[in-house]
Structure formats: C-alpha cells, structure tokens
C-alpha positions as CSV (number, residue, x, y, z in Angstrom):
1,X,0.0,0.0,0.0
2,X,1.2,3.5,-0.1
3,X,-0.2,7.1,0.2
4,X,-2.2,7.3,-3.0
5,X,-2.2,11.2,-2.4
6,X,1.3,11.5,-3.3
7,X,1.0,9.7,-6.4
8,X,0.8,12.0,-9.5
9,X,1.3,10.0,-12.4
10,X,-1.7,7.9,-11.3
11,X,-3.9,11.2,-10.6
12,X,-3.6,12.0,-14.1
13,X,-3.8,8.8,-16.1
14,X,-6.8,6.9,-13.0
15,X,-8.7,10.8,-13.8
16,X,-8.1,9.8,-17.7
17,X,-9.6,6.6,-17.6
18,X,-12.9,7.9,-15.2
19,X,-14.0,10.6,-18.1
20,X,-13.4,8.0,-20.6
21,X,-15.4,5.7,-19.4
22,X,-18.1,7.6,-18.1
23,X,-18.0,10.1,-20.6
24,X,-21.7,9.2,-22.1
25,X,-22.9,7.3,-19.1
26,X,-25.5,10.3,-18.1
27,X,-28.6,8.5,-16.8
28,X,-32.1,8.2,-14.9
29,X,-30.9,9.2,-11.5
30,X,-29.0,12.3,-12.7
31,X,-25.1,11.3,-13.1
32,X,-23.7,13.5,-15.1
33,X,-19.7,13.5,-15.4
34,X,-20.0,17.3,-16.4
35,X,-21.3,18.4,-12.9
36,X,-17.5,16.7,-11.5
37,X,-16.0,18.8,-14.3
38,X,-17.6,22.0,-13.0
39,X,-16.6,21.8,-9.4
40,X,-13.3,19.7,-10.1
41,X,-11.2,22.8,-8.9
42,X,-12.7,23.5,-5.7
43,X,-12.8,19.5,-5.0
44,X,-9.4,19.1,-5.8
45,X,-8.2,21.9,-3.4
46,X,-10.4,20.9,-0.8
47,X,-9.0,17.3,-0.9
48,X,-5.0,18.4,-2.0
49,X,-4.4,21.1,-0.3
50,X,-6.6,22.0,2.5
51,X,-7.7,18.8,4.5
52,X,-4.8,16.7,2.6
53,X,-6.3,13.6,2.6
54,X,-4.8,10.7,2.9
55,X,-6.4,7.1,2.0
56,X,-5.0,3.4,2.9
57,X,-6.4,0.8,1.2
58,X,-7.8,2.4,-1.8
59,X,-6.9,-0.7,-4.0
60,X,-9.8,-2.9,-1.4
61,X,-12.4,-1.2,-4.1
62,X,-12.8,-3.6,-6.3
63,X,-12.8,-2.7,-10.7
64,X,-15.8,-4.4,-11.3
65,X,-18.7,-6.0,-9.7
66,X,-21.4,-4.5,-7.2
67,X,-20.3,-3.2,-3.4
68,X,-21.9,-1.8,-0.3
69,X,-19.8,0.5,1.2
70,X,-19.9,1.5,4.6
71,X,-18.8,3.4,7.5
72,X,-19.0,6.3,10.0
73,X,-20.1,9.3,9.0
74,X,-19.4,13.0,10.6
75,X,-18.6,16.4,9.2
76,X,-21.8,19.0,9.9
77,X,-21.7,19.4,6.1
78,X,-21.2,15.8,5.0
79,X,-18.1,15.8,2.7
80,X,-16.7,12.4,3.7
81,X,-18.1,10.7,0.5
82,X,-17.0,13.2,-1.7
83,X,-13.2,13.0,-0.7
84,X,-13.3,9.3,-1.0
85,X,-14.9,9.3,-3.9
86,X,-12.3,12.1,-5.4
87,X,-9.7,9.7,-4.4
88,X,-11.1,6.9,-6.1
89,X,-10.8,9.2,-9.4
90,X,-7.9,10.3,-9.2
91,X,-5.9,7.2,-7.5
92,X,-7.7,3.9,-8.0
93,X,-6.0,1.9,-10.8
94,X,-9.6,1.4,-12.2
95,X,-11.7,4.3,-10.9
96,X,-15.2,3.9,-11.1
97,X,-18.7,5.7,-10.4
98,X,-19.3,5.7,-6.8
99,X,-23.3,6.0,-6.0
100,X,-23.9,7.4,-2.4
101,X,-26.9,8.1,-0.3
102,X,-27.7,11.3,0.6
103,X,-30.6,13.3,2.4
104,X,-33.5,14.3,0.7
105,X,-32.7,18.2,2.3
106,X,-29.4,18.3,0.4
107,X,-30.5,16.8,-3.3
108,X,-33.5,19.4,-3.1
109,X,-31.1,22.5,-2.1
110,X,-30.9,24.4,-5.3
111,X,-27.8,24.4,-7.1
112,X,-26.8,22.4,-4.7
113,X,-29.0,19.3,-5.3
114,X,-28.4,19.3,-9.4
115,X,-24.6,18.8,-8.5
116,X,-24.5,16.1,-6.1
117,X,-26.7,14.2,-8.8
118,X,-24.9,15.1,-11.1
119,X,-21.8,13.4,-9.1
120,X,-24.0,10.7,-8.7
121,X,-25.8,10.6,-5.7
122,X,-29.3,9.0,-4.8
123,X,-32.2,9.3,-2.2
124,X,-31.7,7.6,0.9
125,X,-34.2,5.0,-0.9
126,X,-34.2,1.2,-0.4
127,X,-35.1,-0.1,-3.5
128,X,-33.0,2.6,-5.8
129,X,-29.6,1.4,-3.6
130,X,-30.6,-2.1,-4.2
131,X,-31.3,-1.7,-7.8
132,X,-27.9,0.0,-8.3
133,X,-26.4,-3.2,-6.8
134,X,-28.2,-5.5,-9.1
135,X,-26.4,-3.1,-11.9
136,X,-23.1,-4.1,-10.3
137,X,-22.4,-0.7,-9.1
138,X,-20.5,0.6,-5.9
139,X,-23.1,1.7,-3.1
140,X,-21.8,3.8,-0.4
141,X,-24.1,4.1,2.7
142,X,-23.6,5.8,5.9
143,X,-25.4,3.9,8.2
144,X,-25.5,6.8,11.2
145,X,-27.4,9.5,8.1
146,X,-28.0,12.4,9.9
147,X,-27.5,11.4,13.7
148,X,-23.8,11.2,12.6
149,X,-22.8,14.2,10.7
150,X,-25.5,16.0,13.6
151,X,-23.3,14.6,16.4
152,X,-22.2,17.2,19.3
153,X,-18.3,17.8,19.3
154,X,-18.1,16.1,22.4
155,X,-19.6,13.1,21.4
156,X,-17.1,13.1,18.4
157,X,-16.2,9.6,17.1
158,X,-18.9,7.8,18.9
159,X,-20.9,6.0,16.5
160,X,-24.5,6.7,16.3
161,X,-27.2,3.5,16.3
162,X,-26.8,2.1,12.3
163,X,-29.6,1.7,10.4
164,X,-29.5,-1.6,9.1
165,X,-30.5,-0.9,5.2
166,X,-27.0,-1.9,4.2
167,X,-27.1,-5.3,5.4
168,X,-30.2,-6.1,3.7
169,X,-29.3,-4.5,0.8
170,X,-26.2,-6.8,1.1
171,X,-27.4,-10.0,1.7
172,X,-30.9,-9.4,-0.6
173,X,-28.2,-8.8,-3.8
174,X,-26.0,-10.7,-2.7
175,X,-23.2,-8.2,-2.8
176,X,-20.1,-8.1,-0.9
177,X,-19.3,-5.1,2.3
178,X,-16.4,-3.4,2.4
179,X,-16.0,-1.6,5.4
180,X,-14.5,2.2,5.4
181,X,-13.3,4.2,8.6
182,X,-12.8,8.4,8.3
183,X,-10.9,10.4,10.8
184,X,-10.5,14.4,10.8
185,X,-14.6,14.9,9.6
186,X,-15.8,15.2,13.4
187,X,-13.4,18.0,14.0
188,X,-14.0,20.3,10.5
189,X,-17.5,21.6,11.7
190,X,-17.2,21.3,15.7
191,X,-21.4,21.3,16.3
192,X,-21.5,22.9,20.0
193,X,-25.2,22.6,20.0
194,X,-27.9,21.8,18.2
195,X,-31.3,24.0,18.0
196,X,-34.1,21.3,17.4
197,X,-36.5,23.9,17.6
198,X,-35.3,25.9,15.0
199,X,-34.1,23.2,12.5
200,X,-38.3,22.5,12.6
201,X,-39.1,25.1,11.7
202,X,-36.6,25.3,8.9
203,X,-37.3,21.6,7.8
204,X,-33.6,20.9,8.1
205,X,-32.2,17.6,9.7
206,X,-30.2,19.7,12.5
207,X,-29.7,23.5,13.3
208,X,-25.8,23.3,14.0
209,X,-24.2,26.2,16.4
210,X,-20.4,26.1,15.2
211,X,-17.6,28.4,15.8
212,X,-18.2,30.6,12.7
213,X,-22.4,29.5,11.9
214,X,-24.9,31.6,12.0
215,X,-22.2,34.0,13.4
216,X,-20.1,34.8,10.6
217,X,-21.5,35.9,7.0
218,X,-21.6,33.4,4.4
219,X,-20.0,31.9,3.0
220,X,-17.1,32.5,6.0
221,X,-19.7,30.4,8.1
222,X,-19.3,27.7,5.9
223,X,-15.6,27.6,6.1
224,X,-14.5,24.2,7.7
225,X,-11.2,24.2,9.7
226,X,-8.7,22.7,7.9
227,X,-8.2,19.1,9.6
228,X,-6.3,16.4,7.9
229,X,-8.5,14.0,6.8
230,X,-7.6,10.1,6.6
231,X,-9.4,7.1,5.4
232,X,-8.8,3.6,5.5
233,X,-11.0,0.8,3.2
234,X,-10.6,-2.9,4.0
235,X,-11.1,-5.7,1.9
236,X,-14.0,-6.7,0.7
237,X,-16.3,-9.8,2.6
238,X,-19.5,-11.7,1.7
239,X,-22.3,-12.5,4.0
240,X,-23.2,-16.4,3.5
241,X,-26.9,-16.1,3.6
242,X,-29.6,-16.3,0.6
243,X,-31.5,-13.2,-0.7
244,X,-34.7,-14.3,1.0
245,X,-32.6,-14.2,4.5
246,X,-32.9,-10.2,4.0
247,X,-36.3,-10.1,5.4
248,X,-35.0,-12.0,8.6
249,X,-35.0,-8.6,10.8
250,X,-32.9,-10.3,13.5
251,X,-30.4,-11.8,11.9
252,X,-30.2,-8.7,9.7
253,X,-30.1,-6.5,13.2
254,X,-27.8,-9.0,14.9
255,X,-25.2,-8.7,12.2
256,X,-25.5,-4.7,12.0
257,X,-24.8,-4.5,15.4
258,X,-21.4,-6.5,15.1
259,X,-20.5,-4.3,12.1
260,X,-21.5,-1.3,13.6
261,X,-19.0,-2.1,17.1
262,X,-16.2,-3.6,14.4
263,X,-16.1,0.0,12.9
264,X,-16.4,1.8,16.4
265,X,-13.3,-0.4,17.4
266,X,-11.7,0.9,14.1
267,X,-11.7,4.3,14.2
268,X,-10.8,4.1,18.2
269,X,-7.4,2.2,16.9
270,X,-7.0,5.2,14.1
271,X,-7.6,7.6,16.4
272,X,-4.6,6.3,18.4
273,X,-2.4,6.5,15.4
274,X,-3.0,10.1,15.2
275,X,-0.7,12.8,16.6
276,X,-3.2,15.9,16.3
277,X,-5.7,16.8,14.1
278,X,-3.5,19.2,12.0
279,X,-0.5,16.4,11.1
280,X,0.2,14.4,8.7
281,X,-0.5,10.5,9.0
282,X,2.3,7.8,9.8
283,X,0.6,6.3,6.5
284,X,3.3,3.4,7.1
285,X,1.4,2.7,10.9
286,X,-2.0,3.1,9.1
287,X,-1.5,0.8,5.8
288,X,0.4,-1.9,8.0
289,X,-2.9,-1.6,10.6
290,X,-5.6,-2.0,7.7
291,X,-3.1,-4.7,5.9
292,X,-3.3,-6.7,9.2
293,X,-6.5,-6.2,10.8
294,X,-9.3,-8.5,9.9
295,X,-12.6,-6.5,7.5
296,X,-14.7,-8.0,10.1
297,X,-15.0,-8.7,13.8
298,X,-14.3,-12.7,15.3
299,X,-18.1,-12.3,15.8
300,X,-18.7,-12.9,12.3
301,X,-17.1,-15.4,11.3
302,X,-20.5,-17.6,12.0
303,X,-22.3,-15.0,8.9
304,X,-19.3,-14.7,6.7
305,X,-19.3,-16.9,3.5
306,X,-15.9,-18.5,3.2
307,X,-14.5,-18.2,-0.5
C-alpha cells in the first residue's frame, strides 16, 4: 500500500480513464460527469491542499462487480463521501462511479442538489440502492445519516445507532461489504449545540451552532477548519446467507450491530495513530494496521461466507 495522495502519475492517467469511461454514461438518476467537471477545482483543493487527505487501502475497491460501502459518517456538512470518492478518481487503478446516499434536504437544495446528482448521488431509498447493486455498481451508505454528521463535538467519534439498510441490501443482492473508517470529519464543523426547535421550523435535519455559523456571513460560516482528513478501506467480505434471509429482521439487526461495534473499534485504533488533528499520518502505521487487521469482527465469522 502507499499514500495514493502522493501519487501523480496515477492522478492523471486513473482521472483519464474515469471521463473516458463515463463520458456518455448520463442516466435516470441524474449522473452526469459534467457536474465533476464543474466543481473539479474546488474539489481538488479541498482534498490536496486543504484537508490533505490521505487514503489506505484504496486498491480494497474492487474494478468491477457491485459493493456496499460502509462506514461512519461526521462532518456537519457531510463531505466524507466526496473525498473518497475524489480519491477513487484520481488514484484507484480502475476508478469507477461511486453511488452514495444522501438526504433528501441536500439533493432538493438548489444548485446544490443538481450537483450532487450530477456526481452521482441518490435518495436515501431502499429499492434505488438495491437496484444500483443488481447493476453491479459501488453503493456507499452511511449507516449513522444524519444522527452522525448531527453529532455534538463532544460526542465526536462515537458511532450513532446504524440503520440496518446496508445489510439487507447486502445480503438481498448478494453483494459483498467493504468496510471504510474516516478520521479528521468530526473535527472540520465542531457542532457545539444543536437548535431542534429551529431546524423545525426550517425543515432541516439539524440546526448546528459552530464556531463561525450563524455568526459569521456566508459563506465564511461555511468555512470548515482545515483538519487532515484520513481514510482507511478494507477488503471486501461476503455474507453467506440467501436473498430471501434479508427479510430476517434479527439476523439482519444482529449482524448490523457487530459491524457497527467492528467499525467503532476501528476508528478508536485510528484515532490512536493520530498525533493531532493538523499532522500528517504515519501512512506506514495506518496501511500496516488496515493490511493486518481483519474487514470484520471474530463475531462474524458464523455469517461470513468463506470463499
């Protein structure tokens, strides 16, 4: 493995290959490789040069073939997905069109909403995710939704309750999980409260109180502070069970749970790793960590279909 920000030669020619390919591939749910195109300078500088991301275990996405993607999710304004799937662009030997969930609020926002179609996104909706699968495309879910990018700062890194949706989805199409861990997003919009009351009104998911919102003018309220960002992706795994077995709520709850304290363990051993929030990654400590550490707790071993 090795730090796939520093690789340049890779950016250009992996960014090459995703425009070819997807370079007609506009379609019913609103991808549209143009709307990348048209934000690709502020993306870039977001992910290069102010939270410097760094990514271990980029080459666990597979080329081809449906995924479900999953992991915690934090940031006030959610911009996890986006910086993994601007890595998987511009670094991933054979990048491909990453489908994420996101909230109804956000794809309505004007501007706003066309854009993250146009980079792909979808409703959080059941039956669209699974259908995506059944197309053998990546899925990336956030099982916490809004309880996790809504979290308090002092409840940073403490996974919220996971909806189970991506277990279902997994097992019903029979697709593998590949789990993915992101450190640095609970600390770029510190949410110091959180005006229920308010948000209501609004129809929003959460009314955050930050260090710079509502106080500042936008968009200098909407600046986040400039954390580095790391992610880690493990290998893909399979779940053993039939498609029928999706309808099993308890099994499908009982395996959710595992996952959910497997990734809670995993960012608590990242967070270890780290130094501070401003410094760069041992990427040698992180890519040795996610090279030896299992996709999966011992717990599921019982669920996981051996190859």
């Amino acid at each position: 493995m090795t730090d796939v920000a520093t690789n340049k030669q890779t950016n250009q020619s992996s960014r090459n290959r995703f425009f070819e390919r997807y370079e007609k591939a506009v379609d019913r749910y609103g991808f549209d490789p143009a709307s990348y195109k048209g934000v690709e300078a502020f993306t870039r500088l977001m992910y290069r040069r102010w939270f410097r991301v760094q990514i271990a275990g980029l080459e666990n996405i597979p080329a081809e073939g449906s995924a479900v993607l999953f992991g915690n999710h934090s940031g006030g304004i959610p911009v996890d997905g986006f910086l993994l799937y601007d890595g998987i662009i511009n670094y991933h030997r054979e990048p491909r069109r990453l489908r994420f969930l996101v909230t109804k609020f956000l794809l309505k926002a004007p501007l706003v909403g066309k854009t993250l179609r146009g980079f792909g996104c979808i409703p959080p909706d059941y039956e669209l995710a699974t259908d995506l699968l059944r197309e053998d495309e990546l899925v990336l879910f956030y099982p916490e939704a809004e309880k996790g990018t809504g979290k308090l700062y002092k409840d940073r890194y403490k996974l919220a309750e996971f909806h189970a949706g991506f277990v279902r989805a997994a097992i019903e199409t029979g697709s593998p999980l590949i789990p993915v861990a992101t450190i640095g997003g609970d600390e770029i919009y510190p949410l110091f409260a959180n005006l229920k009351p308010v948000a209501k009104v609004l129809d929003w998911p959460y009314y955050p109180l930050t260090p710079f919102f509502p106080w500042l003018p936008f968009p200098l309220n909407a600046v986040p502070l400039p954390v580095r960002i790391m992610v880690a992706v493990w290998r893909p795994f399979k779940l053993k069970y039939p498609p029928e077995a999706a309808k099993d709520e308890k099994l499908v709850n009982e395996i959710t749970l595992d996952i959910q304290k497997d990734i809670q363990a995993k960012v608590t051993d990242l967070l270890a790793m780290r130094t501070s929030p401003f410094s760069k990654w041992d990427m040698d400590k992180v890519n040795a960590y996610v090279e030896t550490t299992k996709s999966y707790s011992p717990g599921m071993d019982k669920h996981r279909f051996e190859s």
